[in-house]
C-alpha positions as CSV (number, residue, x, y, z in Angstrom):
1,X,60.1,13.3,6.3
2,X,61.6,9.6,6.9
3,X,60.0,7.9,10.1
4,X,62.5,5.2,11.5
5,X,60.3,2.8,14.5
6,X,63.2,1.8,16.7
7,X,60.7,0.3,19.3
8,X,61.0,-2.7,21.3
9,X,61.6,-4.8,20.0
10,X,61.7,-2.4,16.9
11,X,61.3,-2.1,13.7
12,X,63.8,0.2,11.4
13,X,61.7,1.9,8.6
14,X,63.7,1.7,5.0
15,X,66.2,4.4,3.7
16,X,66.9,6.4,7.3
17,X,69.0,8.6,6.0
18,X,71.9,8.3,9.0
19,X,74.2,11.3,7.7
20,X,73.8,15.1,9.2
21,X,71.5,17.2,7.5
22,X,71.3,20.3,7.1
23,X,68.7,22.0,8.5
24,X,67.2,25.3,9.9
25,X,67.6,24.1,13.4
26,X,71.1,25.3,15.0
27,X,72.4,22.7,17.1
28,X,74.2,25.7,18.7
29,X,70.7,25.2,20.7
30,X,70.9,23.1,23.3
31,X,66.6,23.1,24.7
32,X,64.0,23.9,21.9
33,X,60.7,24.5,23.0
34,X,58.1,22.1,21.5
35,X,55.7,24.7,20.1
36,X,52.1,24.5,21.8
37,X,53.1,22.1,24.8
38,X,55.5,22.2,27.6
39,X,58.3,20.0,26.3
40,X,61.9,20.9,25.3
41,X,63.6,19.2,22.3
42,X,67.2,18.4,23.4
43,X,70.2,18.3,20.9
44,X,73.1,15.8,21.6
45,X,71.4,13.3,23.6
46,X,73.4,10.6,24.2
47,X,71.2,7.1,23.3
48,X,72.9,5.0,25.6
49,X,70.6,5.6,28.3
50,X,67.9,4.6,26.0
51,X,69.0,1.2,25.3
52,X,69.3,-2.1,26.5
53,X,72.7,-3.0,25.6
54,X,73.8,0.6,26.8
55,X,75.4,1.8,23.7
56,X,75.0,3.8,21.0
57,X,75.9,7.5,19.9
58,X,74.0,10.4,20.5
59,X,70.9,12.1,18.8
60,X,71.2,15.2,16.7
61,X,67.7,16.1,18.6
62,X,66.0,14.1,20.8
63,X,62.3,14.6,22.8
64,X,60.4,12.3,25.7
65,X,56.7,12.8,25.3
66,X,54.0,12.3,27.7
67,X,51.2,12.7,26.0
68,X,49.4,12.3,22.6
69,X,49.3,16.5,22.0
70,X,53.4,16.4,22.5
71,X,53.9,13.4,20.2
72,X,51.7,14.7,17.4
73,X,54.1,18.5,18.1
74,X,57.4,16.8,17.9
75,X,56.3,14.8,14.5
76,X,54.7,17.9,13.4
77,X,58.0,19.8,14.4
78,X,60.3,17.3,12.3
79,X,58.5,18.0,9.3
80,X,58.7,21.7,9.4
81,X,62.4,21.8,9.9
82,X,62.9,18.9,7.4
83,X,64.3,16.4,10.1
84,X,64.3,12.4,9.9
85,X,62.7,10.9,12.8
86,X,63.3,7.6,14.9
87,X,61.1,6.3,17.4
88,X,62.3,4.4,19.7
89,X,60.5,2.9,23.2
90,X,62.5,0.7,25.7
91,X,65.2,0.2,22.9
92,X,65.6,-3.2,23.9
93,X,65.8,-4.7,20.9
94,X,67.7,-2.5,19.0
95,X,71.7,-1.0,18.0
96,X,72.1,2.2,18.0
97,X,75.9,2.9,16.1
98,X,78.9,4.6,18.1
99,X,78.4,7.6,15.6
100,X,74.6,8.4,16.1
101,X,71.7,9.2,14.7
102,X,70.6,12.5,12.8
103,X,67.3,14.3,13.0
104,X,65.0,13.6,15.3
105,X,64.6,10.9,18.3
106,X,61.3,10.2,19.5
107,X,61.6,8.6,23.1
108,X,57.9,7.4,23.6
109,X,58.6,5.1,26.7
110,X,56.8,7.3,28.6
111,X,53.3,7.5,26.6
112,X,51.3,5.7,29.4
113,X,47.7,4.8,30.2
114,X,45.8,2.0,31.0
115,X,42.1,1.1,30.4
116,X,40.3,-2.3,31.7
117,X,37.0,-3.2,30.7
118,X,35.4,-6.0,33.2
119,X,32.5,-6.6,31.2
120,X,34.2,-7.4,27.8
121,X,37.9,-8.7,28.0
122,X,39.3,-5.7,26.4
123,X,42.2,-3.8,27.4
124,X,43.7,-0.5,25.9
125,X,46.6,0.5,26.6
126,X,49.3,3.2,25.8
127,X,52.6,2.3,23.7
128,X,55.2,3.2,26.4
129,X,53.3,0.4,28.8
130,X,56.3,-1.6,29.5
131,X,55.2,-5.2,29.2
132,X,56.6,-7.0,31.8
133,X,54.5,-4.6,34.2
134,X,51.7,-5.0,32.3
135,X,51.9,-8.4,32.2
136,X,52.2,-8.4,35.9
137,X,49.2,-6.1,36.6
138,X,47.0,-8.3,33.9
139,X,47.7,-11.1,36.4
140,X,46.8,-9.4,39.5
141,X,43.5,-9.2,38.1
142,X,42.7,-12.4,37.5
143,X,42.7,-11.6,33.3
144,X,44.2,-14.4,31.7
145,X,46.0,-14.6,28.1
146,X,49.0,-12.3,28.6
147,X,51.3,-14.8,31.2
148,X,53.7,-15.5,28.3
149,X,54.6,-12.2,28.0
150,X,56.1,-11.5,31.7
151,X,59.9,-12.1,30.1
152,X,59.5,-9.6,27.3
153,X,61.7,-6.4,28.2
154,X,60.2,-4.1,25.4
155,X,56.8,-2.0,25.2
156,X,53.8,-2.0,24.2
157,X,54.0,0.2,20.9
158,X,57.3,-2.3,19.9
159,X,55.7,-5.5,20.7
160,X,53.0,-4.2,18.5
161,X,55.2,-3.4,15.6
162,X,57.2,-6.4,15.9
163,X,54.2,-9.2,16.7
164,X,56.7,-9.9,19.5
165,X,56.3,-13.1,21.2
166,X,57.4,-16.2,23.5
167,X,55.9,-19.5,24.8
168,X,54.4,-20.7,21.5
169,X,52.2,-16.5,21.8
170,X,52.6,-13.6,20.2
171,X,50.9,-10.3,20.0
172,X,49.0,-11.0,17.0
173,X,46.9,-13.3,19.0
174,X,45.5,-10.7,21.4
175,X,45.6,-7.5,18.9
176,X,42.0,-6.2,18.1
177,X,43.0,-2.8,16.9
178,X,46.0,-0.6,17.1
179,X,46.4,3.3,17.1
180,X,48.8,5.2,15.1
181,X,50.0,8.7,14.5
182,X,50.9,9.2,10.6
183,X,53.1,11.6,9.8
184,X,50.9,14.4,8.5
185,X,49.6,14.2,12.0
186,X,46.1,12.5,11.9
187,X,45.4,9.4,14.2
188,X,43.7,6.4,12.8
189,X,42.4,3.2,14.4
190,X,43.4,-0.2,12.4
191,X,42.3,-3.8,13.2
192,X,44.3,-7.0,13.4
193,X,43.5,-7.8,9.8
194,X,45.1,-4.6,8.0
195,X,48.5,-5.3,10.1
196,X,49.4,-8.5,8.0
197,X,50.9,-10.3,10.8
198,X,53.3,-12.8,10.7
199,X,56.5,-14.5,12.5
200,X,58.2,-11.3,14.3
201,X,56.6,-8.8,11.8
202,X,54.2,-6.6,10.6
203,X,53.1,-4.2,8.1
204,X,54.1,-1.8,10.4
205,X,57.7,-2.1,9.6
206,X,58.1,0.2,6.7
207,X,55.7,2.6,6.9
208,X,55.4,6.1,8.4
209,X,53.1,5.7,11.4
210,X,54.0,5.6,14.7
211,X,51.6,3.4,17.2
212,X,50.1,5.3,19.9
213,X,47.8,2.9,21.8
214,X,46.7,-0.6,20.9
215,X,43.5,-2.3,22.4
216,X,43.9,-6.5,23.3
217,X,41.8,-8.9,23.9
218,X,42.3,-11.2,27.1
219,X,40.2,-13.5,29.5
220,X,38.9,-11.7,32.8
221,X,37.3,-14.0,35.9
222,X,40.1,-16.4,36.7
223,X,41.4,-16.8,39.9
224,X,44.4,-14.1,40.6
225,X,46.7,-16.6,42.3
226,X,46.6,-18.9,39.4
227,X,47.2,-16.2,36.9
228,X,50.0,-14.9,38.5
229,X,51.5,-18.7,39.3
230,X,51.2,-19.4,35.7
231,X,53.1,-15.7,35.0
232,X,55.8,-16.4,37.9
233,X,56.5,-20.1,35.8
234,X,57.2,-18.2,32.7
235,X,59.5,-15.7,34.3
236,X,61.1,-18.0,36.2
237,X,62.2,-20.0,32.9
238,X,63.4,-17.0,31.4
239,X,65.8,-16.1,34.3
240,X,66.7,-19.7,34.2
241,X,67.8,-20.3,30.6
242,X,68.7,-16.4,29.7
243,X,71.4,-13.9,30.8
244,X,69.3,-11.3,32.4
245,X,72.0,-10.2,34.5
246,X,74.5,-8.3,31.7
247,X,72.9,-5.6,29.3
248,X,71.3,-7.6,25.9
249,X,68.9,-6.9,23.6
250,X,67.1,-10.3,23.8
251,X,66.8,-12.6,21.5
252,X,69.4,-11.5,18.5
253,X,68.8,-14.1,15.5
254,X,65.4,-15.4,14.2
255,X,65.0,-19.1,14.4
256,X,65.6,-20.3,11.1
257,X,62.9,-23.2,10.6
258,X,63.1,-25.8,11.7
259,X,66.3,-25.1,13.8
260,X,67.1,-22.9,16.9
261,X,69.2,-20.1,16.2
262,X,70.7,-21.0,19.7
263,X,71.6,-24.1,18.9
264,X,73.0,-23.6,15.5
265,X,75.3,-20.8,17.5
266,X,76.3,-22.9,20.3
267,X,77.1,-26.4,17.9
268,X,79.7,-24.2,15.9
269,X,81.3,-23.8,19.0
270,X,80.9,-20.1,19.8
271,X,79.3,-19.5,23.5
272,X,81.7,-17.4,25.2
273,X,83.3,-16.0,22.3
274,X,84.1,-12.0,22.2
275,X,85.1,-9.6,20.5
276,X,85.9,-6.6,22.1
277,X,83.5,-6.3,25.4
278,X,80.5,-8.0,23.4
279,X,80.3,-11.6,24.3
280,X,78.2,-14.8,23.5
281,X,76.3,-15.6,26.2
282,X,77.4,-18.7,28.1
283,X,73.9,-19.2,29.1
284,X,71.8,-18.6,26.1
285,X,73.8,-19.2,22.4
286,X,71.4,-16.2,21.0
287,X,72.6,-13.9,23.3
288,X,75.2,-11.3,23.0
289,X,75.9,-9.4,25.5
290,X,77.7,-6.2,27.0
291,X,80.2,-7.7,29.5
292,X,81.3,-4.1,30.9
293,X,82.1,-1.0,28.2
294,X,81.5,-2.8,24.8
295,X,81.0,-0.6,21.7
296,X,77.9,-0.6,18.9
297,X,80.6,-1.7,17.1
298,X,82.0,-4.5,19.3
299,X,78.4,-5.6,19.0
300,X,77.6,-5.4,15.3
301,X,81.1,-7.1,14.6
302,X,79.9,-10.2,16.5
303,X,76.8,-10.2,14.9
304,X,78.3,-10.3,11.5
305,X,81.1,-13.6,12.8
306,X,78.5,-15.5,13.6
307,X,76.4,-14.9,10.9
308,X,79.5,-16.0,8.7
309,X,80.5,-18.8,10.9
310,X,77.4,-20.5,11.0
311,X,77.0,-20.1,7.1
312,X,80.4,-21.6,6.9
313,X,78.9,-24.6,9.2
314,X,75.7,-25.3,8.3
315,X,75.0,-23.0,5.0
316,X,72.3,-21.2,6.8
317,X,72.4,-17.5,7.1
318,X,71.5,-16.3,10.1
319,X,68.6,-12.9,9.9
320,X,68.7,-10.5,12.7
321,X,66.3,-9.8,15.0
322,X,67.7,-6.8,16.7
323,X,67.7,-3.9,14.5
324,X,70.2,-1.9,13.8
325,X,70.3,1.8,13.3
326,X,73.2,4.0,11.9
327,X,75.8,3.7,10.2
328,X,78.4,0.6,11.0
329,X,81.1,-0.4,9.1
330,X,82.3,-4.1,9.3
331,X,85.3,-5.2,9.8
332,X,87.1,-6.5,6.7
């Protein structure tokens, strides 16, 4: 069984296998009870809905877990019927192709649970936890160390994955330990050290296990109204300096060292360029966004004309942030 992480910012494990299968599941089936647990696997789910830039094809199968006991059924469910899964969370950093994805989709935005400890700093929390709420609710309790993170429109599990990060922070920082699912089922509890952490990555990305929970250490006993003034600054710049009001997956190039990816975008003279309904963002150069009915494919052929435009420029490839999932085929 292949595991694709599609989370959150999102990771894409190697050699997805994007083609239909064949498999003993009919697709003739439109609700497949999840054996042991109340949930229904659903075939032809369009992925849209689960994505930021509000594209993407549908899902052979797809499931929305809300607890541990239903995740570890669906993964154990894929592996009897020989079906490739992708887990996605908030799918916001992440393309989905116009043609979809076989096997199965793990939706586990909705894998929640909190757990403060006063006494010690420590927080666990579930992988669906979207972080901007989190962040917020950190604040409200006067915990400090997790104000950067008020702009980040992804989850917990994918900014785990993906050592996401903003303000000079990133999740690496706070990460004690982190709980996965692997794919034979088991759970297992690793710490910071095994992740091998760096800029936007970790050993995560690749592998077959699917973070359930991960555990972070902040700084409780501040004042509440500082905490969240400090948060309301941070959010406050994003809005300011980023297109929040159109459908985006964030951030879509890595800064290539010691350059912006922004500003090598916007000195080759392409904000405001489009192709199809994808657009660069006036606002924010390492932006694209949906301006109203773009395609995966509108998307992904932007990507790739910038990427080639700004190697024609400044000889400096541009890598992707936002993963992408599926088949696409570029235009020639």
């Amino acid at each position: 069984m292949t595991i694709s992480q599609a989370s959150a910012n999102v990771c894409t494990f190697s050699e997805l296998n994007t083609n239909k299968q064949k498999t003993s599941v009919s697709e003739e089936d439109k609700e497949i009870c999840l054996p042991g647990t109340d949930y229904v696997i659903k075939s032809q789910v369009s992925l849209a809905a689960y994505t930021s830039y509000r594209v993407g094809g549908p899902a052979q199968f797809c499931v929305v877990p809300r607890e541990i006991e239903a995740l570890q059924a669906s993964v154990k469910y894929a592996k009897t019927h020989g079906l490739p899964v992708t887990v996605m969370g908030a799918g916001s950093n992440l393309l989905v192709s116009d043609s979809g994805l076989s096997g199965l989709v793990i939706v586990t935005r909705h894998l929640r649970h909190s757990q403060f400890d006063s006494q010690t700093g420590l927080l666990t929390v579930a992988a669906g936890e979207p972080i901007p709420g989190l962040a917020w609710d950190i604040a409200e309790r006067g915990w400090q160390g997790f104000e950067w993170a008020v702009g980040i429109p992804g989850t917990v599990g994918g900014a785990v994955v993906m050592n996401a990060g903003a303000h000079n922070s990133c999740m690496a920082d706070f990460l004690v330990s982190v709980q996965v699912l692997s794919s034979d089922g088991t759970l297992e509890t690793l710490n910071r050290e095994q992740l091998g952490y760096s800029y936007r990555t970790s050993r995560l990305q690749g592998s077959d296990r699917i973070v359930t929970q991960a555990t972070l250490q902040l700084q409780p006993g501040a004042d509440p109204a500082q905490v969240i003034a400090t948060t309301k600054e941070h959010k406050q710049h994003r809005l300011s300096t980023q297109p929040y009001h159109l459908p985006s997956c964030g951030s879509v190039f890595r800064n290539p060292k010691p350059y912006a990816a922004g500003w090598l975008i916007e000195q080759t003279g392409l904000k405001g360029y489009q192709i199809g309904k994808a657009q660069v963002a006036q606002r924010h150069a390492n932006f694209i966004v949906n301006s109203g009915g773009a395609s995966a494919c509108d998307i992904f052929n932007l990507i790739r004309h910038i990427q080639e435009q700004v190697q024609d420029r400044w000889s400096i490839w541009l890598e992707p942030e936002v993963k992408m999932i599926g088949e696409f085929q570029p235009v020639s």
